[in-house]
N, C-alpha and C positions, 0 to 999 in steps of 0.2 A: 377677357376674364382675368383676374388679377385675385391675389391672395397672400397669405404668408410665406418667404421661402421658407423652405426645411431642405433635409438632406436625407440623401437614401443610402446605406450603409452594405455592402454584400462582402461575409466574411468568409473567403473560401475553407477555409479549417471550420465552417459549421454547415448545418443544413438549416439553418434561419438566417434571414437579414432583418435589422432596423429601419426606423422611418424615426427621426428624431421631431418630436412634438413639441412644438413651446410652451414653456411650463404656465404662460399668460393665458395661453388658449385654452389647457388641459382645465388652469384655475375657473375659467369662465365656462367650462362643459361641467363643472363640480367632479372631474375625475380625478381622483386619487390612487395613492400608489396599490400599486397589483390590482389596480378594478378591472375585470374583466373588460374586454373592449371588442365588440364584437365589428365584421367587417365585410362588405358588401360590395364588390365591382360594377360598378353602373358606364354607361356611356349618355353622354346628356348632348343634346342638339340646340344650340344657341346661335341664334340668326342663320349666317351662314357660315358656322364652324361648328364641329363634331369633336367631345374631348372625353376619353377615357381616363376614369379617374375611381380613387376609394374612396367610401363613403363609412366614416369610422364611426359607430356607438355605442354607448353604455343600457342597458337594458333598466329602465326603471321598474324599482321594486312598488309589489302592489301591495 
């Protein structure tokens, strides 16, 4: 399974960490700044590997 790297940020002076997103990807999700971004932990089963991972998205309005 292969993908974009990104980086995972942990500030210990906060009680949030970052995930830096590329602004290519966000462009092509149509997310924009301060769009809510809502966030789901799944574990997915591919052949014979097992990968815990997030699955990030914007809720479309109706």
């Amino acid at each position: 399974m292969s993908g974009d790297t990104t980086k995972f940020y942990d500030y210990k002076s906060s009680t949030s960490s970052n995930v830096t997103i590329p602004k290519r990807v966000a462009k092509m999700l149509n997310w924009e700044h301060k769009d809510e971004i809502n966030i789901v932990v799944k574990t997915l089963k591919i052949e014979d590997s097992q990968y815990t991972g997030l699955f990030l998205f914007k809720k479309e309005k109706s």
